[in-house]
C-alpha positions as CSV (number, residue, x, y, z in Angstrom):
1,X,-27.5,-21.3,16.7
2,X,-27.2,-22.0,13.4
3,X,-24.2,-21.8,10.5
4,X,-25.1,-18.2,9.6
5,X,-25.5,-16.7,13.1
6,X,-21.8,-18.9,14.2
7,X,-19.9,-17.7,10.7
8,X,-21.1,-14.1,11.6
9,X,-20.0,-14.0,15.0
10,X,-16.8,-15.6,13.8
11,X,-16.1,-13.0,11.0
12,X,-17.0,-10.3,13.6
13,X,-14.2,-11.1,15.7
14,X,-11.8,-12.4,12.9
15,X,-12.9,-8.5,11.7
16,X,-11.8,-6.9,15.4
17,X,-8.7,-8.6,14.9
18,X,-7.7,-7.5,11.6
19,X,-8.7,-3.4,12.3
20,X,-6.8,-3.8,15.7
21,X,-4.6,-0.2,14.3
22,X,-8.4,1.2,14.2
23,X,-10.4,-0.3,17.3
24,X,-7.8,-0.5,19.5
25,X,-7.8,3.1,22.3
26,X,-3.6,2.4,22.0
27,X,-1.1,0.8,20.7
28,X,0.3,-2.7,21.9
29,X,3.4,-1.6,23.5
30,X,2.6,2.1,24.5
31,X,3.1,2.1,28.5
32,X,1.6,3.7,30.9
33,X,4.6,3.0,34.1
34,X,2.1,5.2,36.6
35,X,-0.9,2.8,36.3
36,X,0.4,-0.9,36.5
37,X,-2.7,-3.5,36.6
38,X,-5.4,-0.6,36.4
39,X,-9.2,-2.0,36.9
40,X,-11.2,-1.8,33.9
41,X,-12.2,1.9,33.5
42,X,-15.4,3.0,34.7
43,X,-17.3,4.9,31.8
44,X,-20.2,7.5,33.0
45,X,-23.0,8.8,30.7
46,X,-24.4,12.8,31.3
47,X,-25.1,12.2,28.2
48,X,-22.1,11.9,26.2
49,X,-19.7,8.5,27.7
50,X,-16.9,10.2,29.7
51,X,-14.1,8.8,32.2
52,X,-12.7,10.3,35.6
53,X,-9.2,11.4,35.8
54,X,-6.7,8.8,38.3
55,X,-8.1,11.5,41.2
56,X,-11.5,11.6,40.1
57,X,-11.3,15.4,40.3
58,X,-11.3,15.8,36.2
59,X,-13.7,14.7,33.5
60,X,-12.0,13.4,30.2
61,X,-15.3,13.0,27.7
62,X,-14.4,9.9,25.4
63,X,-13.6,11.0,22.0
64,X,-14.6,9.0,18.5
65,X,-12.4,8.7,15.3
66,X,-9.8,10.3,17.1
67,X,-5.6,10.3,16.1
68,X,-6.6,7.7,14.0
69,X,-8.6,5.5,16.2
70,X,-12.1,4.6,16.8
71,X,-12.0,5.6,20.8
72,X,-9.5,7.8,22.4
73,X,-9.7,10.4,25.3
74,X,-7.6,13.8,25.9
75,X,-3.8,13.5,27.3
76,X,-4.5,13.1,31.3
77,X,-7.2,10.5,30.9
78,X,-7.0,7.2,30.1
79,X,-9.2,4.4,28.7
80,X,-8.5,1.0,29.6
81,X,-11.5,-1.1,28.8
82,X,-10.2,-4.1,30.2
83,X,-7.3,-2.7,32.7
84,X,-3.7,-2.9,32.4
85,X,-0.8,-5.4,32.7
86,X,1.9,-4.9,34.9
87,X,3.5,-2.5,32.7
88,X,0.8,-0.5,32.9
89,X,-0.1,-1.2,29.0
90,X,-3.7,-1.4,27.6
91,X,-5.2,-4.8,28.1
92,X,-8.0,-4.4,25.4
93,X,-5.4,-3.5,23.0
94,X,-3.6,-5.7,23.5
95,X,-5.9,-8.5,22.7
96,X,-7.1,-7.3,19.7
97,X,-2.8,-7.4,18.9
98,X,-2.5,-10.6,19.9
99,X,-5.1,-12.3,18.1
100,X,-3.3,-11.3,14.8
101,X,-0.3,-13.3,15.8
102,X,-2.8,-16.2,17.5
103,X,-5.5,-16.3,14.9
104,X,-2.9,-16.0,11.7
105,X,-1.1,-19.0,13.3
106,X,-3.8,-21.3,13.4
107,X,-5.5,-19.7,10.2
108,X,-2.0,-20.2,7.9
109,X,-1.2,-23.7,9.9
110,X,-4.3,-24.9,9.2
111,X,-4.5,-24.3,5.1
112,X,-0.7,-25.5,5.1
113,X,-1.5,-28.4,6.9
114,X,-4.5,-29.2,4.1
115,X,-2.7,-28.5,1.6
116,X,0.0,-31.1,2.7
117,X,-2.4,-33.7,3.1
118,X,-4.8,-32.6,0.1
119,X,-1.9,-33.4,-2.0
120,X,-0.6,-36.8,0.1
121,X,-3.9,-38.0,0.0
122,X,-4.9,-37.3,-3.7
123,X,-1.5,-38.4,-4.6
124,X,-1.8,-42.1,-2.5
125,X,-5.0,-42.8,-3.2
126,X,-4.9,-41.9,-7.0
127,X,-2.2,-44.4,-7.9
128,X,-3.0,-46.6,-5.2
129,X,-1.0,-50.0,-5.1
130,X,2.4,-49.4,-3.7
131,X,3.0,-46.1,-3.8
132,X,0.0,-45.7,-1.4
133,X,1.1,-48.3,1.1
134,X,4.7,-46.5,0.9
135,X,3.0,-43.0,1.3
136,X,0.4,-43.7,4.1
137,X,3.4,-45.8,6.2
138,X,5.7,-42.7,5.8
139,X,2.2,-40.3,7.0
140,X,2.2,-42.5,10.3
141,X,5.6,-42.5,10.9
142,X,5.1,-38.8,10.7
143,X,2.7,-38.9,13.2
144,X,4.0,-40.5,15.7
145,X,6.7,-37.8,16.1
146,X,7.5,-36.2,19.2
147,X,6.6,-32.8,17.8
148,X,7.1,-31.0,21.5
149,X,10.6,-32.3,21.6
150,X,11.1,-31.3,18.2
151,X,10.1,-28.0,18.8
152,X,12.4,-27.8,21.7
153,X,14.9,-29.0,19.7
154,X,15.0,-26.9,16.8
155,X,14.0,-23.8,19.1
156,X,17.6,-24.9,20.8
157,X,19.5,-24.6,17.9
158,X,18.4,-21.0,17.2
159,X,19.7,-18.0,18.2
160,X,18.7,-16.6,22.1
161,X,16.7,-13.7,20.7
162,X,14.6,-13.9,17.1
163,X,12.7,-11.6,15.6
164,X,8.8,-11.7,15.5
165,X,8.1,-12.4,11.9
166,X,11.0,-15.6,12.2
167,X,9.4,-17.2,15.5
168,X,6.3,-16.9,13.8
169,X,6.9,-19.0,10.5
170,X,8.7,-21.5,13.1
171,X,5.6,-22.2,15.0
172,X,3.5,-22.3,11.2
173,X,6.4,-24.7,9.8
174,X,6.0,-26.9,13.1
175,X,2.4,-26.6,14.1
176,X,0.8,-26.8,10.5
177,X,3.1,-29.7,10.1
178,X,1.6,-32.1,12.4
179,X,-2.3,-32.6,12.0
180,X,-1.9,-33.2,8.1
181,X,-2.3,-37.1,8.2
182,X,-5.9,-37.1,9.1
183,X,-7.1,-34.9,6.1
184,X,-5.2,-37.0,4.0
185,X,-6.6,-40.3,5.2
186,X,-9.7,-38.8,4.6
187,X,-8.9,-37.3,0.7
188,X,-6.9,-40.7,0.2
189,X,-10.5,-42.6,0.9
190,X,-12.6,-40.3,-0.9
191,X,-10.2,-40.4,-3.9
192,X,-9.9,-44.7,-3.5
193,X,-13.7,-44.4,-4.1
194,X,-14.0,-41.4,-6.6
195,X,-11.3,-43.5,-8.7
196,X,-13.8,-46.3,-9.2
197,X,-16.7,-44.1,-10.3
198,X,-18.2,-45.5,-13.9
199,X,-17.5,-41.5,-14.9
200,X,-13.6,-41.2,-13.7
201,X,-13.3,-44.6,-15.6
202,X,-15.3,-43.7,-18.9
203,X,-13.0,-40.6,-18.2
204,X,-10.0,-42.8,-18.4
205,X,-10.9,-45.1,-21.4
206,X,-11.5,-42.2,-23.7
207,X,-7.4,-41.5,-22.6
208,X,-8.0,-38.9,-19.5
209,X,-4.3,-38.3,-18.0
210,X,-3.9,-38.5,-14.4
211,X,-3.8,-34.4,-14.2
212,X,-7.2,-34.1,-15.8
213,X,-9.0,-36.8,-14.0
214,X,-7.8,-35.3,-10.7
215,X,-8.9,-31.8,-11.3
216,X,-12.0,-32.4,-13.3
217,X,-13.6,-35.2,-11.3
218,X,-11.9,-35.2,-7.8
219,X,-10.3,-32.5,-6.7
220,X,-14.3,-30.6,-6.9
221,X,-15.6,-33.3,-4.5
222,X,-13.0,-32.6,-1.5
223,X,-14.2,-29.4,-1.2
224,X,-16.4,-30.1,1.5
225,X,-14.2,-32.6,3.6
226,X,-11.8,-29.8,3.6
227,X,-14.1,-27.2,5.1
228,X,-14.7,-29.6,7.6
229,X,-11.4,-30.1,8.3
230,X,-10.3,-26.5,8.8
231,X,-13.3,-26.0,10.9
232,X,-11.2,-28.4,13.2
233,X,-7.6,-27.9,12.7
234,X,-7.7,-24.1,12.7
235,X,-9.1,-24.0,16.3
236,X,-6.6,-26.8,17.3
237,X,-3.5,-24.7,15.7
238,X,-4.7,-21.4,17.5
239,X,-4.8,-23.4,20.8
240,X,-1.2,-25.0,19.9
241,X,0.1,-21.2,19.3
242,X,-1.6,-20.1,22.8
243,X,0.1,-23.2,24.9
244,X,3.7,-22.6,22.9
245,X,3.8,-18.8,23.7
246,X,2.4,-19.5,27.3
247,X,5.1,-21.9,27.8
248,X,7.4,-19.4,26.1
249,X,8.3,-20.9,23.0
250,X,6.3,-18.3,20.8
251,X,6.5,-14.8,19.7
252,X,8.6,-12.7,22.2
253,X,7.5,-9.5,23.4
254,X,6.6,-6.7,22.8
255,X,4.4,-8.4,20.3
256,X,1.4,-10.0,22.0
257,X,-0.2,-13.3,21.5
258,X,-3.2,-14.5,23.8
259,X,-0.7,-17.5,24.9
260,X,2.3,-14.7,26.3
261,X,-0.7,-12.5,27.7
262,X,-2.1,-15.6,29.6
263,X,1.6,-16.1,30.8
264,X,1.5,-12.6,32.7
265,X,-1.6,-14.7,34.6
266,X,0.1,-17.1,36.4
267,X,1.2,-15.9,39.7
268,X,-1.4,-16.2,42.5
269,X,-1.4,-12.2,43.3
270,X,-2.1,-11.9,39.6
271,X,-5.5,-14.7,39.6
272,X,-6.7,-13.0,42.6
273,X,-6.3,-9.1,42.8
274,X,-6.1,-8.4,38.8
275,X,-8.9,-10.9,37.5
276,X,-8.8,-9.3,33.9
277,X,-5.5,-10.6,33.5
278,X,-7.4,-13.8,32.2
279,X,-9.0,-12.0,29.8
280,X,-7.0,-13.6,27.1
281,X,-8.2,-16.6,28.3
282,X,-11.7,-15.8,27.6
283,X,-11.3,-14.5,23.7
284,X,-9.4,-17.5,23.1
285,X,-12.3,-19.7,24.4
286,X,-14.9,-17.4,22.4
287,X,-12.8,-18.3,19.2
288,X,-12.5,-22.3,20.3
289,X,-16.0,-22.5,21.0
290,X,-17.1,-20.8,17.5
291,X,-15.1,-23.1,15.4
292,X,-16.1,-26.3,17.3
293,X,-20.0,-25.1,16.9
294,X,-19.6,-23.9,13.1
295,X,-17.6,-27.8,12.9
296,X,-20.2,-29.4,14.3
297,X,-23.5,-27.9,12.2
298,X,-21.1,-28.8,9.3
299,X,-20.5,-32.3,10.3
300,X,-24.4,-32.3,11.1
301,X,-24.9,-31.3,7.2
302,X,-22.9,-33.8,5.5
């Protein structure tokens, strides 16, 4: 597959994501107590799509662009694409929720955590000397945190219950905050050799400040090292988000992740009779596995 064919599929389902409020049948929360861990509905065609009612004495014809949504039926039927949890609420929806909070996570993560070592690593290797030794030791001291335990830690010291929106930039602050030092190992050895260039030093002579010679002969060239890198960290951040929230230190319900969904997954009952509880499980790997391709043709490339 090549770049095109990977960045479409990956804008396709970035795209699901985003119009969740349009392609989802319901909303993420809206329960349906009477029909906890429903199979996936069964969809007949005579010839417009159509469900059975719980009795399969009624026909409920599926319904488009309906209250606001792409797919809906009448009050008495229901539509679950992928079944239910056991709260009797709408798997497919669901997912298509909790990739915002899973796929915004790794997405903001991932250009905070460039940014942070975009400007280390221009910084270090610009000036060189000892301010780059001082810089890169205090980058692997960083590294070498516990950022688990730290997580734990600062997750202790908040209150029992936070809102959505606050457990969200905690897990950005935290998880974008840990893979920085590679991308700026890598800008701090492209800009020890950019800085040596005849051009950056002709630049120089003629009385270039450091501001210029960074934006107008550098900063251009990272462009591609920092695609590269966000075709890596991104996928890593999202699959940070989903093991936090699995292991509950994520966004708390009723907002869905993919990690809390997969949480619902882990009794035995729930792995054996309700299989599309690991649904979750297999959008996440369809997002991994586009990333790593798309960061791999790219790598390929350069």
């Amino acid at each position: 597959m090549g770049i095109r064919f990977t960045l479409t599929a990956l804008i396709v389902l970035h795209g699901a994501v985003v119009f969740a409020g349009f392609l989802a049948p319901y909303d993420y929360a809206e329960q349906h107590r009477e029909r906890p861990y429903a199979p996936p509905t069964t969809i007949g065609f005579s010839p417009w799509p159509y469900v059975y009612s719980q009795d399969s004495t009624r026909v409920y014809p599926i319904r488009f662009f309906t209250r606001g949504r792409l797919l809906g039926v009448d009050p008495g039927g229901y539509l679950f694409l992928l079944g239910t949890d056991g709260y009797g609420r709408d798997l497919f929806s669901r997912i298509l929720y909790g990739g915002r909070v899973s796929l915004a996570t790794g997405i903001v993560a991932g250009i905070w955590a460039l940014a942070l070592g975009l400007f280390w690593g221009l910084t270090a290797g610009f000036y060189g000397g000892r301010v780059d030794g001082i810089m890169m030791r205090l980058a692997e001291f960083f590294l070498a945190l516990p950022w688990l335990y730290l997580l734990l830690g600062v997750r202790a010291f908040l209150p029992l219950h936070i809102s959505p929106a606050e457990a969200f930039f905690l897990l950005v602050a935290i998880i974008g905050s840990v893979g920085w030092v590679r991308p700026a190992r890598l800008v701090r050895g492209l800009t020890l050799s950019l800085a040596e260039r005849p051009y950056v030093e002709a630049a120089r002579a003629f009385g270039a400040g450091p501001l210029y010679l960074v934006r107008r002969h550098i900063l251009p060239e990272t462009k591609g090292l920092l695609l590269t890198q966000a075709t890596i960290l991104i996928p890593y951040y999202i699959l940070a988000e989903v093991t936090l929230s699995f292991l509950g230190l994520g966004v708390g319900e009723p907002v869905p992740s993919w990690g809390s969904m997969l949480a619902d997954a882990r009794q035995y009952h729930a792995l054996v009779a309700h299989f599309w509880m690991l649904a979750p499980g297999v959008a996440t790997s369809l997002v991994l596995l586009g990333y790593i391709h798309l960061s791999d043709l790219l790598q390929s490339r350069s």
